[in-house]
Structure formats: C-alpha cells, structure tokens
C-alpha positions as CSV (number, residue, x, y, z in Angstrom):
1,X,-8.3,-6.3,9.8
2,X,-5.7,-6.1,7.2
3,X,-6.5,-5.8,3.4
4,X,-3.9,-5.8,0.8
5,X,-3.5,-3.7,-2.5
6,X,-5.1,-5.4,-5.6
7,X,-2.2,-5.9,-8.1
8,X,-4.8,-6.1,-10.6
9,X,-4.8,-2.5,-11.2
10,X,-0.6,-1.7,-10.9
11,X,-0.4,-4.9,-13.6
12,X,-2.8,-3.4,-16.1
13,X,-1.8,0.4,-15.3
14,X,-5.3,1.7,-14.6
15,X,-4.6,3.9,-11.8
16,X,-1.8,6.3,-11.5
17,X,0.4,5.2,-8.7
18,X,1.6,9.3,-7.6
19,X,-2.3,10.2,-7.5
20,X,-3.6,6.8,-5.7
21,X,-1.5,6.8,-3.0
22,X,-2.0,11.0,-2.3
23,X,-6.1,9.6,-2.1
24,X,-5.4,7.0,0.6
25,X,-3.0,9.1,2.6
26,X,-5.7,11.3,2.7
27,X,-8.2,9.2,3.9
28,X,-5.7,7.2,6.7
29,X,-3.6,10.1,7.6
30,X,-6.3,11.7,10.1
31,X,-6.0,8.3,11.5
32,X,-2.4,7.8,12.1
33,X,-0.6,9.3,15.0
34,X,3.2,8.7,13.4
35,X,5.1,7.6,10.6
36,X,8.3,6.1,9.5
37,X,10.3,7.1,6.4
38,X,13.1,6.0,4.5
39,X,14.2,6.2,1.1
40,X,16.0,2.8,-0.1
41,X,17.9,4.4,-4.1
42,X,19.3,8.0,-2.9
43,X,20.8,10.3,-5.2
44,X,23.9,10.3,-6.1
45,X,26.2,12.0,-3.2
46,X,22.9,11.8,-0.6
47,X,22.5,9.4,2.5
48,X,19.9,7.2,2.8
49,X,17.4,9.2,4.7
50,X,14.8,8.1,7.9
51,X,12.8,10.4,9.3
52,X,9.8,9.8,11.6
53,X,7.4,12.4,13.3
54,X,3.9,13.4,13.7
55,X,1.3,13.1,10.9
56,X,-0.8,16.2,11.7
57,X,1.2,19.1,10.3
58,X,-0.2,21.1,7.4
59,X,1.1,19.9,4.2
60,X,1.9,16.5,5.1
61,X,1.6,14.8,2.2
62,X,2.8,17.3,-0.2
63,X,6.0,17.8,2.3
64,X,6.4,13.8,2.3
65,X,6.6,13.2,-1.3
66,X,8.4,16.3,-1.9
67,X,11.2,14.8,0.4
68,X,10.8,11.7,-1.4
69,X,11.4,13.2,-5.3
70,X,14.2,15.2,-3.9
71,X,16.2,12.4,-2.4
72,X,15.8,9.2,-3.8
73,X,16.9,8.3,-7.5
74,X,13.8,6.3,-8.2
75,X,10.7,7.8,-8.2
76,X,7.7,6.6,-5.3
77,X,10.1,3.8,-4.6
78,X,10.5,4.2,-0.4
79,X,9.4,2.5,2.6
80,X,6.5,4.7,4.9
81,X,4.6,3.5,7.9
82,X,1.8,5.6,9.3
83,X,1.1,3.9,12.7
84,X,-1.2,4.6,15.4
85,X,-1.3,5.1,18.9
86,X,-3.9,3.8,21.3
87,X,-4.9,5.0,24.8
88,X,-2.7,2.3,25.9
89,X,0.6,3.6,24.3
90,X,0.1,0.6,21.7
91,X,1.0,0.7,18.5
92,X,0.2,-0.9,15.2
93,X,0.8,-0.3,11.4
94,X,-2.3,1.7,9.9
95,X,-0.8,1.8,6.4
96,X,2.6,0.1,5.2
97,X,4.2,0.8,1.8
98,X,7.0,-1.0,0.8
99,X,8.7,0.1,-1.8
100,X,5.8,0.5,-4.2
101,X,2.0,1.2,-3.9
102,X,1.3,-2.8,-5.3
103,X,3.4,-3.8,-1.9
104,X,0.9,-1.9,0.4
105,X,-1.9,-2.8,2.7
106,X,-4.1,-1.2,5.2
107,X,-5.2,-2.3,8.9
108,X,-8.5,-1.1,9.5
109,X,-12.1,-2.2,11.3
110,X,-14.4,-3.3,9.0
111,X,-16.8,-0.3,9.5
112,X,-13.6,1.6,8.5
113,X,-12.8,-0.2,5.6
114,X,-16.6,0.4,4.0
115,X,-15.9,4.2,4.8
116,X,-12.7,4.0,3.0
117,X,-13.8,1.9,-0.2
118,X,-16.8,5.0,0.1
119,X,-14.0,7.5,-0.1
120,X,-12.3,5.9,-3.1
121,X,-15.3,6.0,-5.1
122,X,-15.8,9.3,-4.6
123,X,-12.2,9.9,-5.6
124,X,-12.7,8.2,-9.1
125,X,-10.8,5.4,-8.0
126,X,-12.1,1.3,-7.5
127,X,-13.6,0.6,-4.4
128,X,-11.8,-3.0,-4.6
129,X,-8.4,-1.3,-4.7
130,X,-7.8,-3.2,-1.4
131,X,-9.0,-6.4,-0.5
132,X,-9.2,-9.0,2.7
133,X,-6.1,-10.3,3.3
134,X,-7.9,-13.9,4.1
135,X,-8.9,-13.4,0.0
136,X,-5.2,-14.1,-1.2
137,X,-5.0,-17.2,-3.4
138,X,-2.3,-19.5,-3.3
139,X,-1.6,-21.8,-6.0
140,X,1.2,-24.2,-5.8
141,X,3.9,-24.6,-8.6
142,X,4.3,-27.1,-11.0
143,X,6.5,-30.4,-10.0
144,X,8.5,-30.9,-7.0
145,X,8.7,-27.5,-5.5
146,X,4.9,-27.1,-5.6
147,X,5.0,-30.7,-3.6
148,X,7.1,-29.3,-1.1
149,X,4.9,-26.0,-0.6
150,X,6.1,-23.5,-3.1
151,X,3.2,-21.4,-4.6
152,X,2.4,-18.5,-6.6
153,X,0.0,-16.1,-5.1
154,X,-2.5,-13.8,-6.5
155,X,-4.9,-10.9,-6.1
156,X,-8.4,-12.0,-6.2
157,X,-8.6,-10.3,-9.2
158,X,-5.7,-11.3,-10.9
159,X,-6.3,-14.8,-10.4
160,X,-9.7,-14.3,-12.0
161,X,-8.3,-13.0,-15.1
162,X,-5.3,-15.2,-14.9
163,X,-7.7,-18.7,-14.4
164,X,-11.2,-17.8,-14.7
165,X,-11.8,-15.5,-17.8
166,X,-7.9,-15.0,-19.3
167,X,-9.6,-13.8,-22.2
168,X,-10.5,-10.0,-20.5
C-alpha cells in the first residue's frame, strides 16, 4: 500500500528534514534490495551523477548523503529509489524521494506500516509522518478551472488546519 509524506510537518518546520529522512532509511533500507540515485543542481564544474547498486553495504546511508552534499549545489535536493526484489525478479518502489523529503512516499503492507509508525515513535518523530494515499483531499478551484477538474490537494493534516481549525 502506498502512503505519502504529511506536508503538515515540512510546512510548519517541525521535523528536521537531514535527520527524518536518515530515520526512515533506516527502517526501509533492510527492506530494499536496490536503489537509484541522481542528483538534479550539481556543483559547479560536476556532471549530473546516477548511481545505482546494492543497499546492504556498511555505511549506506552515511556514504549516500555524503555523495549527495559533495555533489549537488543544493542541499537534500536529489531523486533516490530504494526498490525491492521479489522471488519473482519483480520489482517495485519501496521508498521514492523526489527531490525533497515533502515529495516522498512509502509502499509497504499494512502490518508493515504499523511497525514503521512504531519505529518513528521511538525515534522522537510523529507516527502520522506518512499517511494512506486513499487519505489525500482534493478540493477543486474557484471558477471555471475548478469546473473543468482543477484542484488543490492536501495532506490530511493540512487540510484540517487549512479548513477545519485554521486557528491552530
């Protein structure tokens, strides 16, 4: 099941972004097989770099985001896939972040997903950082674009404070 990241929390700046997303590669990485990387800003006189590989080495994370201070201009602003591998050779996206932890989401079971709200809890972060995907609202624009299907959408979160209580 896919669950998205609650923009709630990059909007108001209550989580650190560097920090959050070291605490859910931790929990998904034992669970990913590859990954895909690629910086989108490089510095000055540097390629655009890709890599791919294998998530188990040592160091992982540190290594990744190492790679990514050292060769893009802007920091945590790349693309990075973990993916897994079934017994069947298929593949699908574990974890997807696009350039910025408030354009990430998550596939996992729903046993999987209580484990991993368990895990952020016990990291000092919300256990609603990520939400149902079916749990994004839509609300269409004002005037003739929102009659032909334009909308806005929102967290569930930010929706409530947006509609329901703007006053928190």
């Amino acid at each position: 099941m896919k669950y998205l990241f609650e923009t709630y929390y990059w909007i108001e700046k209550s989580i650190e972004p560097r920090s959050t997303l070291v605490t859910v590669l931790k929990y998904l990485l034992p669970l990913a097989t590859k990954y895909k990387f690629e910086t989108l800003v490089p510095k000055s006189g540097k390629k655009k770099l890709r890599l791919d590989g294998d998530t188990q080495k040592p160091d992982f994370i540190e290594e990744l985001l190492k790679t990514a201070l050292e060769n893009s201009m802007v920091e945590n602003y790349f693309h990075l896939e973990l993916i897994q591998v079934n017994k069947e050779g298929n593949t699908s996206v574990l974890f997807g972040y696009y350039e910025t932890l408030a354009n990430s989401f998550i596939n996992l079971t729903e046993s999987q997903f209580v484990q991993f709200q368990n895990f952020l809890e016990s990291n000092h972060l919300p256990a609603d950082l990520y939400y149902p995907e079916g749990a994004y609202v839509k609300v269409p624009v004002k005037g003739l674009l929102g009659k032909l299907g334009v909308y806005t959408g929102y967290s569930p979160k930010l929706y409530k404070k947006k509609f329901i209580h703007p006053n928190l």
